[in-house]
py3Dmol code that shows the C-alpha trace and the ligand (Angstrom):
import py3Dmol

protein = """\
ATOM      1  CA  UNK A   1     122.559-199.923  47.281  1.00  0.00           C
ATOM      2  CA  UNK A   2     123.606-196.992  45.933  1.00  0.00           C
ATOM      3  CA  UNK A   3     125.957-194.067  47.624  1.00  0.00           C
ATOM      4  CA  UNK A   4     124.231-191.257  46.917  1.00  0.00           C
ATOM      5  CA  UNK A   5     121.129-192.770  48.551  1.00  0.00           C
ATOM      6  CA  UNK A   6     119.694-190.904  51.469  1.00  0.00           C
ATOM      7  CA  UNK A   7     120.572-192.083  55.326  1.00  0.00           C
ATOM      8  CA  UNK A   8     117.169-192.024  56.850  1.00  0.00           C
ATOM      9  CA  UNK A   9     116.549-191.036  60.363  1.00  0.00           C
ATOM     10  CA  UNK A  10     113.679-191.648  62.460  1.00  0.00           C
ATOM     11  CA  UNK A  11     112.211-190.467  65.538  1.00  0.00           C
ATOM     12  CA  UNK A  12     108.963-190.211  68.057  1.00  0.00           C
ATOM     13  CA  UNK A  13     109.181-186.385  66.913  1.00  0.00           C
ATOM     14  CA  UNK A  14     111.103-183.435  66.658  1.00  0.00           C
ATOM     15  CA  UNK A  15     114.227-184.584  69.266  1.00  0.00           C
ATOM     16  CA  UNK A  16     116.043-186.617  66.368  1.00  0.00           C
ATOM     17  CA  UNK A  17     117.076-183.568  65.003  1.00  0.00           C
ATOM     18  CA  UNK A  18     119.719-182.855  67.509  1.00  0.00           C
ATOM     19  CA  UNK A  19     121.505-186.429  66.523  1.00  0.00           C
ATOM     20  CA  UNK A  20     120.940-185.146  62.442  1.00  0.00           C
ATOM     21  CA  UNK A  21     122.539-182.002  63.158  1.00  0.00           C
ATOM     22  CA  UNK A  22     125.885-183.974  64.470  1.00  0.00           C
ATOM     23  CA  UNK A  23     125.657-186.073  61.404  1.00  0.00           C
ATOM     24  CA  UNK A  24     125.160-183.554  59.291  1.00  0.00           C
ATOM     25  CA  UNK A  25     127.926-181.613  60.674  1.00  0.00           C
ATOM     26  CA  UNK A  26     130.271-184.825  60.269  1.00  0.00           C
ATOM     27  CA  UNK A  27     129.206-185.867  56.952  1.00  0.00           C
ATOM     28  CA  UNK A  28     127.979-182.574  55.289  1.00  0.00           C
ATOM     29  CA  UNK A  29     127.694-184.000  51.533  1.00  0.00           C
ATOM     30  CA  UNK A  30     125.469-187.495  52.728  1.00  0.00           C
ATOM     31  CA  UNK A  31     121.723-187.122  51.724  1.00  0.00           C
ATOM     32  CA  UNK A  32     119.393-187.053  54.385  1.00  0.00           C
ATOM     33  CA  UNK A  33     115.801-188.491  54.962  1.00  0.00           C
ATOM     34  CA  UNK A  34     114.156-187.344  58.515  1.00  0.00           C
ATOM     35  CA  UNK A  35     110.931-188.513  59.830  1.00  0.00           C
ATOM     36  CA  UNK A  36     108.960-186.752  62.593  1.00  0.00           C
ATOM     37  CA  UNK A  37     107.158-189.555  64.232  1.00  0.00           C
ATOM     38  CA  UNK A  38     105.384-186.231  66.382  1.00  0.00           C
ATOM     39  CA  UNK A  39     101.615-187.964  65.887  1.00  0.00           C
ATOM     40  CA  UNK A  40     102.440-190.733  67.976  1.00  0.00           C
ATOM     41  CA  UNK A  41     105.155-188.758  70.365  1.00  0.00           C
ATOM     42  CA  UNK A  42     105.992-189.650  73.162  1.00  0.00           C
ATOM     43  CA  UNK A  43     106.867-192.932  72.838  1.00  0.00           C
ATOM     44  CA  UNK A  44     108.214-193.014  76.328  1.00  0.00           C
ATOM     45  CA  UNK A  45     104.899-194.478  77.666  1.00  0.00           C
ATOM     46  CA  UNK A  46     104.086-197.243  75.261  1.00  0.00           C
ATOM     47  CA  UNK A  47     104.846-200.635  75.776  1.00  0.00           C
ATOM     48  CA  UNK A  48     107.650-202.516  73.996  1.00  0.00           C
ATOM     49  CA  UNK A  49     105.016-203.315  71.480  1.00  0.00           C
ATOM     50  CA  UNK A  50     103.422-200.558  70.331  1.00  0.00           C
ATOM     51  CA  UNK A  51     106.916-198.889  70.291  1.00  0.00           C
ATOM     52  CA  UNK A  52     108.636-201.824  68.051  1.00  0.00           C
ATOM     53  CA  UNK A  53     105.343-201.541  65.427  1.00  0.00           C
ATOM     54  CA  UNK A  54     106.209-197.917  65.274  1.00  0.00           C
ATOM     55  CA  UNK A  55     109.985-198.199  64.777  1.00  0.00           C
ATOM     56  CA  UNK A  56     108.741-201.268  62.014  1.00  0.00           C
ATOM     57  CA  UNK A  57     106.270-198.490  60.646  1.00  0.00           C
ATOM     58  CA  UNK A  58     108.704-195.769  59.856  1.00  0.00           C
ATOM     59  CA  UNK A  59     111.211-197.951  59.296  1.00  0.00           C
ATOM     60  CA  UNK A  60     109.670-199.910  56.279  1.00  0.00           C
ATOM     61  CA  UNK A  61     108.021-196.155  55.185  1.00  0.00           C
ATOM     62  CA  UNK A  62     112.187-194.904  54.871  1.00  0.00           C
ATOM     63  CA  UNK A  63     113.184-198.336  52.892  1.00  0.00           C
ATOM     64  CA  UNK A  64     110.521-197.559  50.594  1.00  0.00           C
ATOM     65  CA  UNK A  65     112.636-193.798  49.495  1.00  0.00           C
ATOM     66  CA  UNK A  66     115.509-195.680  49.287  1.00  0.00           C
ATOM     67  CA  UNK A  67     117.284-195.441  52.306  1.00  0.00           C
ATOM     68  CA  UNK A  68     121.235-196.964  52.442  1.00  0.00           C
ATOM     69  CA  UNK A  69     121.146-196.935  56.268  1.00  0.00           C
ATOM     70  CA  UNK A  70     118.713-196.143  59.398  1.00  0.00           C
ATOM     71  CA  UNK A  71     119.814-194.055  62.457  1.00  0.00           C
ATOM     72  CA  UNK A  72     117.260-194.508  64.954  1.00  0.00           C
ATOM     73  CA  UNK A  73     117.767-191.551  66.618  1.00  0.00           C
ATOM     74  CA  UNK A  74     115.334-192.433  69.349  1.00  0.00           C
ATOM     75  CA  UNK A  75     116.919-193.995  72.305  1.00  0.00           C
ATOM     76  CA  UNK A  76     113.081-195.431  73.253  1.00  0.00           C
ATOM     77  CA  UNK A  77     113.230-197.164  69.916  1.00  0.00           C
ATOM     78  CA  UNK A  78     116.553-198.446  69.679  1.00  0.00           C
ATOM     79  CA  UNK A  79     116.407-199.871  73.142  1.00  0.00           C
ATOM     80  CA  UNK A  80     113.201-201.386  72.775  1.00  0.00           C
ATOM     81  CA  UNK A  81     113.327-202.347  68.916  1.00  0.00           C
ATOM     82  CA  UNK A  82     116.890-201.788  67.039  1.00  0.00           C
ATOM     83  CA  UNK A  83     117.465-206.110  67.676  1.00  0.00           C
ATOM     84  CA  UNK A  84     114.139-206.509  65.789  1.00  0.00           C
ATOM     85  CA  UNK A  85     114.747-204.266  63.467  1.00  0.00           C
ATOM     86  CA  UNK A  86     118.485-205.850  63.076  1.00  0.00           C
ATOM     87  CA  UNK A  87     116.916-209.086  62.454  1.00  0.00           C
ATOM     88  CA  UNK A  88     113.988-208.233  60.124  1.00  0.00           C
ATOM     89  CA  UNK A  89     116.009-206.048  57.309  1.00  0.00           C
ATOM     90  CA  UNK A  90     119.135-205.811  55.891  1.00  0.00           C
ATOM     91  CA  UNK A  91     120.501-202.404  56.014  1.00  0.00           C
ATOM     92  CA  UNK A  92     122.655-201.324  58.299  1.00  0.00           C
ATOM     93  CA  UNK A  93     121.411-199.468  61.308  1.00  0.00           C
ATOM     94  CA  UNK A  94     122.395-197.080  64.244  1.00  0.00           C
ATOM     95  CA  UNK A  95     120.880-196.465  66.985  1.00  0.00           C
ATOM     96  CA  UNK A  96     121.361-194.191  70.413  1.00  0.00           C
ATOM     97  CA  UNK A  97     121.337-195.730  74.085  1.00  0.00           C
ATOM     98  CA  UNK A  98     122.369-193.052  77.266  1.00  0.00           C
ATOM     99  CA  UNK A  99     126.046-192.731  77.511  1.00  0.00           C
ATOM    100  CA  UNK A 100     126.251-194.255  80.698  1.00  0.00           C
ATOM    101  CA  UNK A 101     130.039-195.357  79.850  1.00  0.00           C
ATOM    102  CA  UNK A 102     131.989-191.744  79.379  1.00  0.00           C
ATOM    103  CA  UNK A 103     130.108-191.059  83.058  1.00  0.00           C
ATOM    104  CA  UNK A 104     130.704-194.171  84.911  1.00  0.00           C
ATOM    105  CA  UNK A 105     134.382-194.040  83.844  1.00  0.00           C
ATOM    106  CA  UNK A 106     134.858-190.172  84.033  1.00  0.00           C
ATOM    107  CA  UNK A 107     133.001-189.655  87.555  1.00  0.00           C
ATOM    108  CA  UNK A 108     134.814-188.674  90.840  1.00  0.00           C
ATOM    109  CA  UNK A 109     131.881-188.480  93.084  1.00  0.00           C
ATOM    110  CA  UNK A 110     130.922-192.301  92.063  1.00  0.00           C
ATOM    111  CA  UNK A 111     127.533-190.720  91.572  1.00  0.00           C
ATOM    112  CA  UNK A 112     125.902-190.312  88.546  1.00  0.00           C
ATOM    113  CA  UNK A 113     122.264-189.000  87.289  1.00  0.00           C
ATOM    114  CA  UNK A 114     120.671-190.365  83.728  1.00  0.00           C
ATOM    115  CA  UNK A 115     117.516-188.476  83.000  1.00  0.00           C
ATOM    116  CA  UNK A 116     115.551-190.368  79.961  1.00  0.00           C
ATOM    117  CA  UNK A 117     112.142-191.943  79.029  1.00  0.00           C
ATOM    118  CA  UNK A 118     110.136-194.549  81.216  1.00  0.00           C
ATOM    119  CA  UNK A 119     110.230-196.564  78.144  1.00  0.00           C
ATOM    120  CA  UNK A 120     114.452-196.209  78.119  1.00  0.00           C
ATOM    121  CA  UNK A 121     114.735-197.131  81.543  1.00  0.00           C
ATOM    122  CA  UNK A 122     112.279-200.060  81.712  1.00  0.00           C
ATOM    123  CA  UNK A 123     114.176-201.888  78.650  1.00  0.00           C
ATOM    124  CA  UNK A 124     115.778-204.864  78.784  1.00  0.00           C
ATOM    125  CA  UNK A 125     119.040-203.749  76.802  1.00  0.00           C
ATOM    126  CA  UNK A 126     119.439-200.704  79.339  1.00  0.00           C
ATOM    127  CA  UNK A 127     119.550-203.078  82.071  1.00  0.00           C
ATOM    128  CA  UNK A 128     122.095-204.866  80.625  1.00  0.00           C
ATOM    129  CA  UNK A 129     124.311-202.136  79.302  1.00  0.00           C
ATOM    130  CA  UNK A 130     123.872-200.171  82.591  1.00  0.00           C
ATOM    131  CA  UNK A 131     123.917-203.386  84.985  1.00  0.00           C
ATOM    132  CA  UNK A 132     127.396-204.380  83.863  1.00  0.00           C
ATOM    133  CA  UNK A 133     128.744-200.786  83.563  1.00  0.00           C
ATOM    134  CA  UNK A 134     127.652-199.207  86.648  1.00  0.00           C
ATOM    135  CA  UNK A 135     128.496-202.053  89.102  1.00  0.00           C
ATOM    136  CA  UNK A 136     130.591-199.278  91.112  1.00  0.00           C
ATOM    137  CA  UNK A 137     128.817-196.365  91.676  1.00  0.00           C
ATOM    138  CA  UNK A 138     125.569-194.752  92.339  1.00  0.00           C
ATOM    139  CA  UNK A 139     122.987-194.039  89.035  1.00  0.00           C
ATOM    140  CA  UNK A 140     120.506-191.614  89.900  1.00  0.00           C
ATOM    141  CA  UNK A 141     117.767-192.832  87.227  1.00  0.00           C
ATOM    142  CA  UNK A 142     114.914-190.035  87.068  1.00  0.00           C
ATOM    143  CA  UNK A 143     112.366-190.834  84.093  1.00  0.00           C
ATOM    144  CA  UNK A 144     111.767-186.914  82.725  1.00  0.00           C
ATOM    145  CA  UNK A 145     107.705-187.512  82.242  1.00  0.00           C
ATOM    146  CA  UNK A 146     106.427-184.083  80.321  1.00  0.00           C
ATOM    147  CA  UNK A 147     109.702-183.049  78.787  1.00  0.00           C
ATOM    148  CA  UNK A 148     108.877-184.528  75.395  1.00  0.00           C
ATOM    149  CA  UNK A 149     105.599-182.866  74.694  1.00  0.00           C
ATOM    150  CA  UNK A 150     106.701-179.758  75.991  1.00  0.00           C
ATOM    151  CA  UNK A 151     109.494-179.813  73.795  1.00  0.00           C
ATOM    152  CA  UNK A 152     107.303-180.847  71.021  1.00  0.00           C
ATOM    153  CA  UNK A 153     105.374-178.073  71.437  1.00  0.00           C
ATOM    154  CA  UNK A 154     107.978-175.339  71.002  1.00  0.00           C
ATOM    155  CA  UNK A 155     108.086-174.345  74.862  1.00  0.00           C
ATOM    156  CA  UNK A 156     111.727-174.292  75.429  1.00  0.00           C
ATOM    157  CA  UNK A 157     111.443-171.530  77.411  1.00  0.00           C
ATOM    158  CA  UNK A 158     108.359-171.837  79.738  1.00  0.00           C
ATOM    159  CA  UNK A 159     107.970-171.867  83.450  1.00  0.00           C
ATOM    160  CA  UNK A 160     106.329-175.383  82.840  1.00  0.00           C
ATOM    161  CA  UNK A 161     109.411-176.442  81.263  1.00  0.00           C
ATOM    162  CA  UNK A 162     111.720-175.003  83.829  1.00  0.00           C
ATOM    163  CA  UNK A 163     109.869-176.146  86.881  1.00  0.00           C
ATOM    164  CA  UNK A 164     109.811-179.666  85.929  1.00  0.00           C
ATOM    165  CA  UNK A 165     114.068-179.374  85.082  1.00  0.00           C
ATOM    166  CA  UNK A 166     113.998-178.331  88.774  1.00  0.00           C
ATOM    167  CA  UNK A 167     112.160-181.145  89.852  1.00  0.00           C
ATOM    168  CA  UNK A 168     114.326-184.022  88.133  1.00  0.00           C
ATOM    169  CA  UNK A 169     117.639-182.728  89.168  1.00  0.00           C
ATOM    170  CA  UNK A 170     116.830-181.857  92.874  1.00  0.00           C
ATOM    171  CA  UNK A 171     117.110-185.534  93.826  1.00  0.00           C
ATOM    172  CA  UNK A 172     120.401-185.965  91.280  1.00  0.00           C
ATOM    173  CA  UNK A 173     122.182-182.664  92.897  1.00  0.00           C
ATOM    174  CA  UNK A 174     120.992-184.052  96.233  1.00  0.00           C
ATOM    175  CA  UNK A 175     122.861-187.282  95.443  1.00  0.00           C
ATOM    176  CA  UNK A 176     126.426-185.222  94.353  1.00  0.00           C
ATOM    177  CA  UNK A 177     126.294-186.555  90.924  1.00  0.00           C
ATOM    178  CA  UNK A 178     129.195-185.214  88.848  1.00  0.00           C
ATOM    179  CA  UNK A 179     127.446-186.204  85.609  1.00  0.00           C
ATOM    180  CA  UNK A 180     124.462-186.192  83.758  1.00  0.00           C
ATOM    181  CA  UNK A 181     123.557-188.471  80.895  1.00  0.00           C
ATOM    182  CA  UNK A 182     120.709-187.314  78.679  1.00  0.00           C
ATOM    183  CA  UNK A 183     118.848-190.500  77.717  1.00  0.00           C
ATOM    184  CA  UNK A 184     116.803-189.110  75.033  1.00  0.00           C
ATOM    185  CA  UNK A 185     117.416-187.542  72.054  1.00  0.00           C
ATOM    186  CA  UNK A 186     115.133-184.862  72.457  1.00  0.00           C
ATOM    187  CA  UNK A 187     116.383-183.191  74.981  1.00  0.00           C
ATOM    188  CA  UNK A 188     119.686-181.645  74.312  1.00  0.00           C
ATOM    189  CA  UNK A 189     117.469-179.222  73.181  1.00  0.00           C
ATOM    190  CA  UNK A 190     117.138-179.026  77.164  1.00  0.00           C
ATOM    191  CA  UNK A 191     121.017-178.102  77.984  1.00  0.00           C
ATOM    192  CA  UNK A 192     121.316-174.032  77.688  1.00  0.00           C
ATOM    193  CA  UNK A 193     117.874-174.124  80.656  1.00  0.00           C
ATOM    194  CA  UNK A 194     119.590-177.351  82.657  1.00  0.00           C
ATOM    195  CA  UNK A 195     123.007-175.299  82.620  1.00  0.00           C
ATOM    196  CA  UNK A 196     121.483-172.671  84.491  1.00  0.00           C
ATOM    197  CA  UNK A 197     120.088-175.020  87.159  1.00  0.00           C
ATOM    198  CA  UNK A 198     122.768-177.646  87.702  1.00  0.00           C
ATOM    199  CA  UNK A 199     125.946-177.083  89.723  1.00  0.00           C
ATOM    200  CA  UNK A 200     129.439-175.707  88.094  1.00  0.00           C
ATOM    201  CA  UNK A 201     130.780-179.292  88.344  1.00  0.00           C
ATOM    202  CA  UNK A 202     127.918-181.268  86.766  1.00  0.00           C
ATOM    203  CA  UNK A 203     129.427-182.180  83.004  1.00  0.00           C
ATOM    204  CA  UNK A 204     126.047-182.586  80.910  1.00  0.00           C
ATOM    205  CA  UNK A 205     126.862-185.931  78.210  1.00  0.00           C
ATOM    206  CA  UNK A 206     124.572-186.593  75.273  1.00  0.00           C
ATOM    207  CA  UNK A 207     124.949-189.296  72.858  1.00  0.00           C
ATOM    208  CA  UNK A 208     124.546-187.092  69.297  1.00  0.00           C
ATOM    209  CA  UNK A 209     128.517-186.771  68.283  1.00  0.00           C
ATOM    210  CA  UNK A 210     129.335-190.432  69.286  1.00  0.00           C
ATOM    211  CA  UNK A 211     126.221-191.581  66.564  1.00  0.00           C
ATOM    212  CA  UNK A 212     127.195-189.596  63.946  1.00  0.00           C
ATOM    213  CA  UNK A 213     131.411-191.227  64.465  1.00  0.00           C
ATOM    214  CA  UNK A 214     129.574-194.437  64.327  1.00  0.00           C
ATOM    215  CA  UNK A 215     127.065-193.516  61.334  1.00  0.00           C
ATOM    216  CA  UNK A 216     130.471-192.155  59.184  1.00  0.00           C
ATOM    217  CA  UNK A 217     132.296-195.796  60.642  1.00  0.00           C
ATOM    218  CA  UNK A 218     129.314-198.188  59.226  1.00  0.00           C
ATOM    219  CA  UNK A 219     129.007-196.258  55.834  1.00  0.00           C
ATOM    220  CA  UNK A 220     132.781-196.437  55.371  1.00  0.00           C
ATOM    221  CA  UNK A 221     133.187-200.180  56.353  1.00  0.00           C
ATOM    222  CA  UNK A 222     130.255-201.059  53.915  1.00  0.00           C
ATOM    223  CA  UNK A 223     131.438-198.824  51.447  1.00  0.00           C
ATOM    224  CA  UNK A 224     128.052-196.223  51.175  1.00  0.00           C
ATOM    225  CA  UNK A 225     129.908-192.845  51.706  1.00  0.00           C
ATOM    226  CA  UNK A 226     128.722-190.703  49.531  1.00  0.00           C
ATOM    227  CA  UNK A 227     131.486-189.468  47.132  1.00  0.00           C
ATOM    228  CA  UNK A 228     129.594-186.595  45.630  1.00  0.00           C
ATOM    229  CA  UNK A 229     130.440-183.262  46.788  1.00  0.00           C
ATOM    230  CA  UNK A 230     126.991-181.583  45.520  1.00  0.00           C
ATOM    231  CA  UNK A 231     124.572-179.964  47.324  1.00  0.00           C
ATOM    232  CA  UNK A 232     122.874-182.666  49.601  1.00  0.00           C
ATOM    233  CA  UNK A 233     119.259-183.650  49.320  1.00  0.00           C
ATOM    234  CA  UNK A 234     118.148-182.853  53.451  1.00  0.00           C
ATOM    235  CA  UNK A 235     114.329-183.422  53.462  1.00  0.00           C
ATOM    236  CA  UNK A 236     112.518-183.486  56.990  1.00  0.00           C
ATOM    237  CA  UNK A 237     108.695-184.717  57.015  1.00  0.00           C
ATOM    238  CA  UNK A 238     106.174-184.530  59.842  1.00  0.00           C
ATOM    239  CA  UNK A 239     102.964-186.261  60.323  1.00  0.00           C
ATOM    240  CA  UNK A 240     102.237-183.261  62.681  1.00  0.00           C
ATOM    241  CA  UNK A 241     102.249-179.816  62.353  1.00  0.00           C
ATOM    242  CA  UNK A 242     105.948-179.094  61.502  1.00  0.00           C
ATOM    243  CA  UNK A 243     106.176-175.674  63.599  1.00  0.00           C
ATOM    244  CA  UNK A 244     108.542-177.135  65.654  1.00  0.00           C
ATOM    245  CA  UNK A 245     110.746-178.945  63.418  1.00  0.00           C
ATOM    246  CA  UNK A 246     111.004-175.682  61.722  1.00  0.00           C
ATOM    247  CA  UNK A 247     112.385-173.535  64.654  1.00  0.00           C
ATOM    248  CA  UNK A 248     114.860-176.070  65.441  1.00  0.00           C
ATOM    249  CA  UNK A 249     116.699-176.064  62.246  1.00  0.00           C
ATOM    250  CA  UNK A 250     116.344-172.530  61.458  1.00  0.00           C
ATOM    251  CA  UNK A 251     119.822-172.623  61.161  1.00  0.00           C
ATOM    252  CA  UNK A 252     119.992-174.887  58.122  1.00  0.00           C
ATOM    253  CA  UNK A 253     116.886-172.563  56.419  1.00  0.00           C
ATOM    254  CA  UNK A 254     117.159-172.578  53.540  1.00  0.00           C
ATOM    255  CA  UNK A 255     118.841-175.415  52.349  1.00  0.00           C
ATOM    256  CA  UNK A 256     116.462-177.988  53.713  1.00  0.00           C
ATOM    257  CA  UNK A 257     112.983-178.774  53.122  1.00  0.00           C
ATOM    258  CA  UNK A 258     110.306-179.380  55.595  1.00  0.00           C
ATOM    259  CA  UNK A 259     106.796-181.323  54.552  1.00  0.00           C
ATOM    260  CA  UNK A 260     103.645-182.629  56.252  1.00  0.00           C
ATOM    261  CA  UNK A 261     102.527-185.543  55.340  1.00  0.00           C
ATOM    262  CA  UNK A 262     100.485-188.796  56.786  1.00  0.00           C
ATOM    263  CA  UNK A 263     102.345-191.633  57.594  1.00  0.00           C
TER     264      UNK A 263
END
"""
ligand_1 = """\
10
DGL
N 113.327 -188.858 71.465
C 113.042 -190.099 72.046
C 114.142 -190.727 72.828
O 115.278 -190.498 72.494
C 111.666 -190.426 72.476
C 110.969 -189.561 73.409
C 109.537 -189.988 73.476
O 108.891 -190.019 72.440
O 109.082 -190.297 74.592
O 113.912 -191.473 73.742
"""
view = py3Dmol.view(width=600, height=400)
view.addModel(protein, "pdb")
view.setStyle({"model": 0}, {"cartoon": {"style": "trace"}})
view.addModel(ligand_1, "xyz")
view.setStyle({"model": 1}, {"stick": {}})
view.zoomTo()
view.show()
């Protein structure tokens, strides 16, 4: 496998950006390889099934370019497919689970609120990982139905979008939590709205910055860092209308490149 061979990224949609961005950030010279899974967003509601052929799907489409690694930055796919995806290739992947850890250990109120995917909260591994974890305090587990296709859709800033944030913290700021975990990789994108609505000593934790430490830690202990220090290669495709995708990273404009394409 060569180093200068792309990491590829996948998602149900747009929200993987916000784990690319912290990789990108970490390891600015690594080519990149995103794919916008937005056709079949959300995956939140599928059953393990449908959502491990889909991880297989765009998994298999980013081997074919070449990928050296795979971040699933979906925490609905890595929960319900990153061992079967473990087992069935060999490249090393990364995935993204709610960082139910830095909460449970940080909390003072013993009370904690995780707002992710029905599909998240349902799986197996999150039991485990937030069974053994959480033994000692209170996990106010809200599943945030609607966030993802609004969020798809560009609506950031809607009343829809807002009235629903009220509605999933209520019962988490009625419970005292101290922390919120965002269980989904979409919706950091939610944080400048939710920091508005939550109380002065709710600390808001996503997952993005721990992936990419663990993304640069996998591609150093296999030896795939990228030694180049040339312009990288940081392609995004969509099998939906890339609107979205595009407002997001206007930031990085014009140094990426966004396509549409079936997949
Ligand atoms: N962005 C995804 C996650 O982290 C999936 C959201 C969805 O498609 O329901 O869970």
């Amino acid at each position: 496998m060569l180093q200068t061979n792309p990491i590829g990224l996948f998602d149900s949609g747009v929200g993987g950006t916000s784990i690319w961005k912290e990789i990108h950030a970490l390891l600015p010279f690594e080519n990149t390889l995103y794919l916008a899974d937005s056709t079949n967003a959300p995956y939140g509601n599928k059953s393990a099934e449908e959502i491990i052929a889909l991880s297989i799907k765009n998994t298999e489409f980013l081997l074919n370019k070449n990928c050296k690694m795979i971040v699933v930055a979906c925490n609905t796919a890595t929960t319900n497919a990153i061992t079967v995806l473990r087992d069935k290739y060999d490249v090393p992947f990364i995935g993204i689970e709610p960082a139910i850890k830095p909460a449970a250990i940080q909390t003072k109120t013993k009370s904690i609120g995780i707002l992710a995917t029905k599909g998240t909260l349902s799986s197996a591994l999150f039991h485990k990982t937030a069974g053994e974890i959480t033994k000692d305090i209170s996990v106010v587990e809200i599943v945030g139905e609607g966030l993802v296709p609004l969020i798809e859709n560009g609506q950031l800033h809607t009343t829809a979008l807002t009235e629903l944030l009220f509605k999933y913290t209520k019962p988490m700021i009625d419970a005292s939590i101290d922390h919120l975990v965002l269980g989904c990789s979409h919706y950091p994108y939610l944080i400048p709205k939710l920091l508005t609505i939550l109380p002065d000593n709710v600390t808001i934790i996503d997952s993005g910055a721990a992936v990419a430490r663990q993304t640069k830690a996998i591609l150093e202990k296999n030896g795939l860092i990228n030694a180049s220090i040339k312009k990288p290669k940081l392609a995004f495709l969509s099998n939906s209308n890339k609107a979205t995708l595009k407002m997001l990273l206007a930031e990085y404009h014009p140094d990426i490149t966004i396509s549409e394409m079936s997949f």
